[in-house]
N, C-alpha and C positions, 0 to 999 in steps of 0.2 A: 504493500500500500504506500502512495507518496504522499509526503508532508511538505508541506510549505514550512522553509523555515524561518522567514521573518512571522509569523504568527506565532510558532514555537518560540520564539524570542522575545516577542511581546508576551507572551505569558508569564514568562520568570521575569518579564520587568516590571511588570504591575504584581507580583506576589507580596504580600506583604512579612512584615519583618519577623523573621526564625523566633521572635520571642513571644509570639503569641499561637495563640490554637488554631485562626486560622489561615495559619502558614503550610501546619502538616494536613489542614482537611480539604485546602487547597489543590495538594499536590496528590492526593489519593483519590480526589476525586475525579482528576487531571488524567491519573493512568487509569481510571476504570470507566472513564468515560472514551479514551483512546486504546484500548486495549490493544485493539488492531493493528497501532500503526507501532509499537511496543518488539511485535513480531518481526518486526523489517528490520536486519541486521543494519541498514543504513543509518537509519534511526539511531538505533542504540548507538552505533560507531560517532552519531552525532551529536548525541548528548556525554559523550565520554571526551570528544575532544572539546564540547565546552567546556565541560567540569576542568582537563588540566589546563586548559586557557584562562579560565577565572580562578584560579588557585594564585595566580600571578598576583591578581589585584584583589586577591583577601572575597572573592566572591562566587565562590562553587560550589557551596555546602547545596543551594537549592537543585543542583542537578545530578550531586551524590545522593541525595535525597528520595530523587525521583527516581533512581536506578535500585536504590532501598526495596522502596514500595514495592517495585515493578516484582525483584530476585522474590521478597516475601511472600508475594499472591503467588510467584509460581512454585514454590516452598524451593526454591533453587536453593541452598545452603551450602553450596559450592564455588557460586557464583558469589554469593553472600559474603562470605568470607574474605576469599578476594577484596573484595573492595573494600571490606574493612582494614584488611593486612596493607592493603595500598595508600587508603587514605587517612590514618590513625593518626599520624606524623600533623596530618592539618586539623584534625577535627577533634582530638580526643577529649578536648574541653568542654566542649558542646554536651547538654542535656540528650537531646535528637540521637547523636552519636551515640552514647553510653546505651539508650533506647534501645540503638540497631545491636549494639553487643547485647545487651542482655538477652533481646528477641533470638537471637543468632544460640546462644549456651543452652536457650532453655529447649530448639529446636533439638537440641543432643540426647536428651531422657537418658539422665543419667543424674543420679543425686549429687556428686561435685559440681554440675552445670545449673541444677536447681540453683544452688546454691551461691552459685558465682551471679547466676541472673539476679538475683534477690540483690542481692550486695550491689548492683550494680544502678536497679532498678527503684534503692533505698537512696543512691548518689543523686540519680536526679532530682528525688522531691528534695534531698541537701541544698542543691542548687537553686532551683528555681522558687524556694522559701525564703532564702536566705538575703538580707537586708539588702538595700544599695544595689540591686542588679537589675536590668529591665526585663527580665521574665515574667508572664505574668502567674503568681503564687497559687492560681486559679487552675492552671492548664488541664483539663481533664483526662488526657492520651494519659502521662504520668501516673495519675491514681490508678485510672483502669487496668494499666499494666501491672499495678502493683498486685492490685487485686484478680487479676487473672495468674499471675503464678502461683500465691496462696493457695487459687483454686486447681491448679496443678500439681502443688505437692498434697494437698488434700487427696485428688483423685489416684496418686501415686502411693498413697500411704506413708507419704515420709511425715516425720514427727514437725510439727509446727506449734508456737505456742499460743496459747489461749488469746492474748494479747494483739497476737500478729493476725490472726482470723478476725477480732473484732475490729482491727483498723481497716484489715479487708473493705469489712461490712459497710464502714464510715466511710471510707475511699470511694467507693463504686454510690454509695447514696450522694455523695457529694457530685459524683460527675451526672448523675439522672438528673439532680436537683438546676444541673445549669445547664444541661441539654438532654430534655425528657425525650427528644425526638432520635438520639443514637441509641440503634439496634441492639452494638455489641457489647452496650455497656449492661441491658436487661440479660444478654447472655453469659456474661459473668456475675451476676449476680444471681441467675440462675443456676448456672455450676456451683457456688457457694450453697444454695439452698438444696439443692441433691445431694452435696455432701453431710447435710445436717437433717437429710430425709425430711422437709421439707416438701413433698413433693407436690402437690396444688398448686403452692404460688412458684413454683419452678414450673410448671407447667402454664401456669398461665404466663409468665414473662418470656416465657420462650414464643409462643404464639404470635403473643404483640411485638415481638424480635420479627418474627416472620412478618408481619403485619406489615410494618413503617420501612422493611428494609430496602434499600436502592437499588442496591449491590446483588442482584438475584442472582448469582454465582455463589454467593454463600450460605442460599436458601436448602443446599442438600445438608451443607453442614449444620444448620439449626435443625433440623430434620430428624440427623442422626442422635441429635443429643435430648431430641423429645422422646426419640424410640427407646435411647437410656433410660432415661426417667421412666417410660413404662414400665420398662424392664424390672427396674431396682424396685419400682412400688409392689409388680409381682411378685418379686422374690423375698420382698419384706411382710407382704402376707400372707404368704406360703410358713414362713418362719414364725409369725404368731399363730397361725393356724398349729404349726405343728406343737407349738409351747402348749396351747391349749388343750390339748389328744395329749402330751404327755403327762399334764395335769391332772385328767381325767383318769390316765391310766396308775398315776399316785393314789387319788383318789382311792380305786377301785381294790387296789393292794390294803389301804388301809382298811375297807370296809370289811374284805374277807380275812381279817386280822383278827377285827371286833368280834363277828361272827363266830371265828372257832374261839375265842376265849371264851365268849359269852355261855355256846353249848358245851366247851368242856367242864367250867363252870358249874352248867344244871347237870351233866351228867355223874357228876362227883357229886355234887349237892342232893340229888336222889338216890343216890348209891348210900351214903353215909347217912342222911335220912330216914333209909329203910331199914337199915343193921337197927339202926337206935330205938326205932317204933316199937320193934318184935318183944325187946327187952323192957321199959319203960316208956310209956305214951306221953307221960306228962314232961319230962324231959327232953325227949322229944322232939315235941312242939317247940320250947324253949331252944332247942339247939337247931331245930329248922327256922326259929324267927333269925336268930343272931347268925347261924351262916347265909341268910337270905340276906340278909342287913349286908355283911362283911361282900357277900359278891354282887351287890349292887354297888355299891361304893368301889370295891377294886375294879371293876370292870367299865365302870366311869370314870375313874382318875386312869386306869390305864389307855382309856380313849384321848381324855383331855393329852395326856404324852403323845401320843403319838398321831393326833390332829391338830391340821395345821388351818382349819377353818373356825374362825374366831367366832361365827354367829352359833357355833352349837353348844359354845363354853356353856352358856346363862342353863341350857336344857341338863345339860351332864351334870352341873352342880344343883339342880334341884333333886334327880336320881340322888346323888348323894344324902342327901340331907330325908329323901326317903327312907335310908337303907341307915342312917343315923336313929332315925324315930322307930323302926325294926327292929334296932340293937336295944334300945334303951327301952321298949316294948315287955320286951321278954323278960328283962330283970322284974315286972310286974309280973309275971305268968306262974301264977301257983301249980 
């Protein structure tokens, strides 16, 4: 495809200045709206020889920039690199810059690259807070990044602290709060809410992701991460399901516990009942009150042990207090 390149050059002259947000949503919008002409090696060859053309006069970062963008939507991490390895020497200062490394380490999935991107990704909010500098302390790309790698060592399992999740949280609402209308920032804040099974409002912010998005190129990828969310809500009520059936099947164990004590119980209790009757009646009766007594009470304190359902306490200690008035019965029993 060919481009006219005095237009391409009016573009990066009306860009406005690297210290505000939108300078990067300028230039991403730039390549996803030219996508096409991206693919023409002429192109590229084009914007590579302005960039060391304007390296001269302190002014290339915006066409290092736009070769950024370009390498990360096509998840080139080869190409990526490179150009980091080439142009570090001019740009390592930059916010933007430190951006593209971080994006670049965490593309590695590997816990030392987590890591490095974190550190890298904590540099820029350093910067662009930090007194006396024309950055704006606002930038939303900054927070949201910070907050999407969170949501990466979340999804990776690696340990993060309690603290660094909750600035997560405040990060990515601070960026909704100044621009309700980007996509990706409801999609990190929905990878946060899936890692916290959360799943409804990850579900719903992924949709209204799908909803507003531009960039329909990355509608498979909000896609995939709703069919996650299914997933993980199946599997988590699959998992209560089953806690439930093994509850039941505690339950069930304790009940036929009760059971046999209960009958072995009355089977000794008539057994011993009947030797005593043969011999003296009146006796007896008094030894069948007080062993009636004594295995109401054991056989209700031995439930209370070994039941773990608090509403049957009240019922088991009235048995008792039955088999109390039994015992103390029989001491009346001439």
């Amino acid at each position: 495809m060919e481009f006219n390149q005095e237009e391409v050059l009016k573009f990066y002259e009306e860009l406005p200045n690297e210290t505000t947000s939108k300078f990067s949503e300028k230039i991403t919008n730039y390549v996803v709206e030219n996508i096409n002409k991206f693919y023409n090696e002429e192109f590229i060859k084009f914007l590579e020889e302005q960039l060391d053309k304007s390296i001269k006069v302190n002014k290339g970062f915006p066409y290092f920039y736009t070769l950024v963008v370009f390498y990360r939507r096509m998840r080139s991490n080869t190409e990526l690199n490179k150009l980091i390895e080439n142009y570090r020497e001019f740009f390592e200062g930059k916010p933007l810059f430190l951006f593209t490394e971080s994006s670049y380490e965490l593309n590695k999935n590997t816990k030392q690259s987590y890591m490095l991107s974190l550190n890298k990704a904590e540099r820029c909010i350093e910067i662009i807070t930090k007194e006396n500098n024309n950055y704006d302390p606002e930038y939303p790309g900054f927070y949201n990044h910070y907050a999407s790698i969170i949501a990466s060592f979340l999804e990776q399992n690696y340990t993060v602290s309690e603290y660094k999740k909750e600035l997560a949280y405040q990060y990515i609402g601070k960026c909704i709060k100044k621009n309700s209308n980007h996509a990706t920032y409801y999609i990190t804040l929905a990878r946060l809410e899936l890692n916290d099974k959360n799943f409804y409002d990850a579900r719903e912010h992924i949709l209204y992701a799908i909803d507003i998005e531009n960039d329909r190129g990355r509608i498979s990828e909000y896609n995939d991460l709703l069919l996650k969310v299914e997933y993980k809500q199946t599997i988590n009520e699959l998992v209560k399901k089953s806690d439930e059936i093994s509850m039941l099947v505690n339950e069930s164990k304790t009940n036929i516990l009760e059971y046999l004590a209960f009958f072995s119980g009355i089977i000794a209790f008539l057994i011993s009942s009947g030797n005593i009757a043969v011999n003296n009646p009146n006796i007896a009766i008094k030894l069948i009150l007080v062993m009636l007594g004594a295995l109401l009470i054991g056989f209700s304190s031995f439930t209370i042990l070994i039941q773990k359902d608090n509403k049957k306490i009240m019922s088991k200690i009235f048995v008792i207090l039955i088999g109390i008035v039994l015992i103390a019965f029989s001491n009346f029993w001439v």
